[in-house]
Backbone as CSV, one residue per row, in Angstrom:
resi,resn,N_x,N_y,N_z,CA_x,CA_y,CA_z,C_x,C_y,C_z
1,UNK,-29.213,-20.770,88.624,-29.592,-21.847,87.733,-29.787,-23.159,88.506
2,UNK,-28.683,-23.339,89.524,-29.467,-24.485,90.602,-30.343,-24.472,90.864
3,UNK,-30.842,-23.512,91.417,-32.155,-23.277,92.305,-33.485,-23.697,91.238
4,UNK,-33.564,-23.651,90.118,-34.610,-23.955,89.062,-34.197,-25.692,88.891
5,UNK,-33.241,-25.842,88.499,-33.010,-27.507,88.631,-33.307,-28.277,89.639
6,UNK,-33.273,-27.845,90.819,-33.475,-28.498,92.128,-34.914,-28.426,92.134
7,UNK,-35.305,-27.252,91.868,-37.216,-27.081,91.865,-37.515,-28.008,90.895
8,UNK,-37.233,-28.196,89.730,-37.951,-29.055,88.908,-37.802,-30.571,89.378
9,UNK,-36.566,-30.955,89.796,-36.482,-31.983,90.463,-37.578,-32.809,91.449
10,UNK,-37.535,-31.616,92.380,-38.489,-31.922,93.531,-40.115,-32.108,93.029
11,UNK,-40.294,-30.908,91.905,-41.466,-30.670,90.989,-42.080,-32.325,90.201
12,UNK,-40.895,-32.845,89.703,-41.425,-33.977,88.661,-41.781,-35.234,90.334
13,UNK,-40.954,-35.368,91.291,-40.845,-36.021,92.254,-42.088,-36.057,92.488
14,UNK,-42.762,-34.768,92.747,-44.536,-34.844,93.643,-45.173,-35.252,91.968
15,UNK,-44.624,-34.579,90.937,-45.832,-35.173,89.854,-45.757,-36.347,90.248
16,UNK,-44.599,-37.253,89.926,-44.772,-38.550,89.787,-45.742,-39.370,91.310
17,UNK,-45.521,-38.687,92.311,-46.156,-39.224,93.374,-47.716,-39.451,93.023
18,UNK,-48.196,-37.742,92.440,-49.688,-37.789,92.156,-49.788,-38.756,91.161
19,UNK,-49.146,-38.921,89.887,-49.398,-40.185,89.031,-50.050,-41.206,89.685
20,UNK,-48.781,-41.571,90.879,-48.897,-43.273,91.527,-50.325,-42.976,92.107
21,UNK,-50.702,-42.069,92.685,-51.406,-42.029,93.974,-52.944,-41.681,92.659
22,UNK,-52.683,-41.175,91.900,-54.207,-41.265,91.435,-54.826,-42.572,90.541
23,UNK,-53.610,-43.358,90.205,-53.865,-44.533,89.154,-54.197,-45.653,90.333
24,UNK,-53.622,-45.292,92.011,-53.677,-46.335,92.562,-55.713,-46.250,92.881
25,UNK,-56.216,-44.876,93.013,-57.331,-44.758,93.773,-58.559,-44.913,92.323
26,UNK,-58.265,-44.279,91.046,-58.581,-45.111,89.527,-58.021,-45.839,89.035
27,UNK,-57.722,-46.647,88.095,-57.096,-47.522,87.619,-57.047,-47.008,85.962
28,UNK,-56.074,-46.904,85.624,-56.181,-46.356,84.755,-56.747,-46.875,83.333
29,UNK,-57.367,-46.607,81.937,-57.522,-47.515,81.270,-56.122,-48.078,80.212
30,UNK,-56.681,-49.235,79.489,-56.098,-50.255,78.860,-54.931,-48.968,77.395
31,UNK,-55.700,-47.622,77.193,-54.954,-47.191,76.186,-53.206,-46.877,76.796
32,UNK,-52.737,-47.173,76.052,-51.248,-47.173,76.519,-51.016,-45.554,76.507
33,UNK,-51.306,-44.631,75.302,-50.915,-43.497,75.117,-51.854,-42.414,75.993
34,UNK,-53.013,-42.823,76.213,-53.502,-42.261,77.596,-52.844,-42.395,78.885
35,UNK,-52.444,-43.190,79.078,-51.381,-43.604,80.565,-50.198,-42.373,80.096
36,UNK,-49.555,-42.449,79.029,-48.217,-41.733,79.489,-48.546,-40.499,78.999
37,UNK,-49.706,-39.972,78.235,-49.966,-38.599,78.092,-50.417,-38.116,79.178
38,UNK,-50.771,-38.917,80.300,-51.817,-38.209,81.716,-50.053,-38.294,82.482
39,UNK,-49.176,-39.356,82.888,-47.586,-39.049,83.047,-46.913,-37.756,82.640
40,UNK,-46.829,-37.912,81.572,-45.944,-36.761,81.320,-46.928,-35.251,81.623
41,UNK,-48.240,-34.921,81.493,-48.777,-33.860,81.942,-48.295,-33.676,83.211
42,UNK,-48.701,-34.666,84.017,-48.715,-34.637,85.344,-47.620,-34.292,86.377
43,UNK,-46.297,-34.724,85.544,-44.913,-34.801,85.631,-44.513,-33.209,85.520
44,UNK,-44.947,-32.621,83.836,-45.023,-31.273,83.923,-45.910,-30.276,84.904
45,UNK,-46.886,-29.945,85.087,-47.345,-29.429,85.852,-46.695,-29.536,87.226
46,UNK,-46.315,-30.275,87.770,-45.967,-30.832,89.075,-44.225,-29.694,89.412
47,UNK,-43.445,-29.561,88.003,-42.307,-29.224,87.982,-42.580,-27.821,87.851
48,UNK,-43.675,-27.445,86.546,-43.955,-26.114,86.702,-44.638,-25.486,87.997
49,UNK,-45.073,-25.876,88.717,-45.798,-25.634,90.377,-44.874,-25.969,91.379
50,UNK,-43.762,-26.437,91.428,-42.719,-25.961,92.273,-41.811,-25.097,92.220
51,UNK,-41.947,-24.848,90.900,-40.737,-23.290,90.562,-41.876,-22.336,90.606
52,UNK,-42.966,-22.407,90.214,-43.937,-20.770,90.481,-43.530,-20.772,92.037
53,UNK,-44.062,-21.877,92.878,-44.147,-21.726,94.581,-42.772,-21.045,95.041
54,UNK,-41.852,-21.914,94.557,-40.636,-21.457,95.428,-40.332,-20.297,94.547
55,UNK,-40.680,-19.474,93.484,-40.250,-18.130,93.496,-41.210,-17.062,94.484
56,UNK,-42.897,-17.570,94.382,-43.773,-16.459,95.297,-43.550,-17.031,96.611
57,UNK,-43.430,-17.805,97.165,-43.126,-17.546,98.671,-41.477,-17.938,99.155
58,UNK,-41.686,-17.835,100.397,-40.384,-17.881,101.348,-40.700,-18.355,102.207
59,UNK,-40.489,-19.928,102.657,-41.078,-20.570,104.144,-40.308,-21.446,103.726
60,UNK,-40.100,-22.318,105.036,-39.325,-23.521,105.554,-37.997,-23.571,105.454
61,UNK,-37.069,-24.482,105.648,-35.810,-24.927,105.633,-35.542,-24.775,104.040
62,UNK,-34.447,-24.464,103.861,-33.849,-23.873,102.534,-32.180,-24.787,102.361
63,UNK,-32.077,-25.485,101.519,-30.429,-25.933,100.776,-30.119,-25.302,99.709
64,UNK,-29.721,-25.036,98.764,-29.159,-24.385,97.491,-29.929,-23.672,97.398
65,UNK,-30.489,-22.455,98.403,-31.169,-21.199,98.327,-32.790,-21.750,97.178
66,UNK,-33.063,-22.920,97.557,-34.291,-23.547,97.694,-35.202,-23.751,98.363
67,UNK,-36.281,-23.317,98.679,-37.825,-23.361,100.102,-38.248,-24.609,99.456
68,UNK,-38.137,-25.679,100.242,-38.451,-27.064,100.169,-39.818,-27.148,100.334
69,UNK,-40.336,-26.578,101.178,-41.466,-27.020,101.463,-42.504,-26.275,100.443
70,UNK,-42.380,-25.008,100.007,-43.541,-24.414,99.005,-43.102,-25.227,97.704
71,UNK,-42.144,-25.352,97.544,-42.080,-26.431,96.212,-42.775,-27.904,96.336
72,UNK,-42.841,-28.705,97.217,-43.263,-30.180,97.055,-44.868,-29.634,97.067
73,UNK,-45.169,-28.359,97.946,-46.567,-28.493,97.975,-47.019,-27.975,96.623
74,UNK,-46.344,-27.082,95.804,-46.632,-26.210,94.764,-46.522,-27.513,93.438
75,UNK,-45.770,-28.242,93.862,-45.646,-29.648,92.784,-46.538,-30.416,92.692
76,UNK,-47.354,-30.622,93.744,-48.257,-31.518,94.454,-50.134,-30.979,94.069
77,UNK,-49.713,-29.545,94.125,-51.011,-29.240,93.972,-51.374,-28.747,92.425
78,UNK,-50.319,-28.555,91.861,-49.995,-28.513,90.311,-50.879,-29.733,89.455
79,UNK,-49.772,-31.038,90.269,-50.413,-31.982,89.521,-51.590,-32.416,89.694
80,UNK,-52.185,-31.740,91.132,-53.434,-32.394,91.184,-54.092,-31.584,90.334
81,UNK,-54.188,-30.393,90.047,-55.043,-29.733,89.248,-54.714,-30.245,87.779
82,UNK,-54.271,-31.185,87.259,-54.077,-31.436,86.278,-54.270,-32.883,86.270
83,UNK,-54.372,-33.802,87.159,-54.858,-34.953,87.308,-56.281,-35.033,87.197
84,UNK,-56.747,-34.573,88.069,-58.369,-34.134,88.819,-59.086,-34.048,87.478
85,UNK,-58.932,-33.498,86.210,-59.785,-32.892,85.483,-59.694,-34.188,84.488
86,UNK,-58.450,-34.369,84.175,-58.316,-35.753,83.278,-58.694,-36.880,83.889
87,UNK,-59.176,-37.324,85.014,-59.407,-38.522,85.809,-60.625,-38.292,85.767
88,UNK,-61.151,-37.283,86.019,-62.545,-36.912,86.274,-63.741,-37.357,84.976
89,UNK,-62.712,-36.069,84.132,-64.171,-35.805,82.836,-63.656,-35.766,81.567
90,UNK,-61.931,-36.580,81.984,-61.611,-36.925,80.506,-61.802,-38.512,79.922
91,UNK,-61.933,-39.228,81.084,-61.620,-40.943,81.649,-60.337,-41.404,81.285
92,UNK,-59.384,-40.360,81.613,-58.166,-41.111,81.640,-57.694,-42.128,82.829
């Protein structure tokens, strides 16, 4: 049960990174509930893509029987696939 808490952890960590990092390169618009509905997606996806990663692979340095590294990337690339489409061709 650690091992899923720690993944989601690390998971919301890279969402939130992609948040910062895509509002910094768009700007996001003026609707308030567009900002935190593209957040909280982004947040999810990010958490759900570090627990898929760190259950299908096994690489890098490991603490609480956690693979650090397929999780931040599995978080990371989560949210981008879920950023990308709403930034793109939703105009969030």
């Amino acid at each position: 049960m650690l091992v899923v808490i720690v993944n989601i952890v690390i998971g919301l960590i890279m969402g939130g990174l992609m948040v910062a990092l895509a509002n910094l390169i768009k700007r996001p618009h003026d609707n308030q509930i567009k900002q935190i509905s593209f957040g909280v997606i982004c947040l999810f996806f990010g958490a759900l893509g570090a627990v898929a990663a760190d259950q299908l692979l096994t690489y890098g340095p490991t603490l609480f029987d956690v693979n650090y590294v397929p999780s931040m990337v599995g978080g990371l690339v989560m949210a981008f696939v879920a950023a990308y489409p709403m930034k793109r061709w939703l105009r969030f």
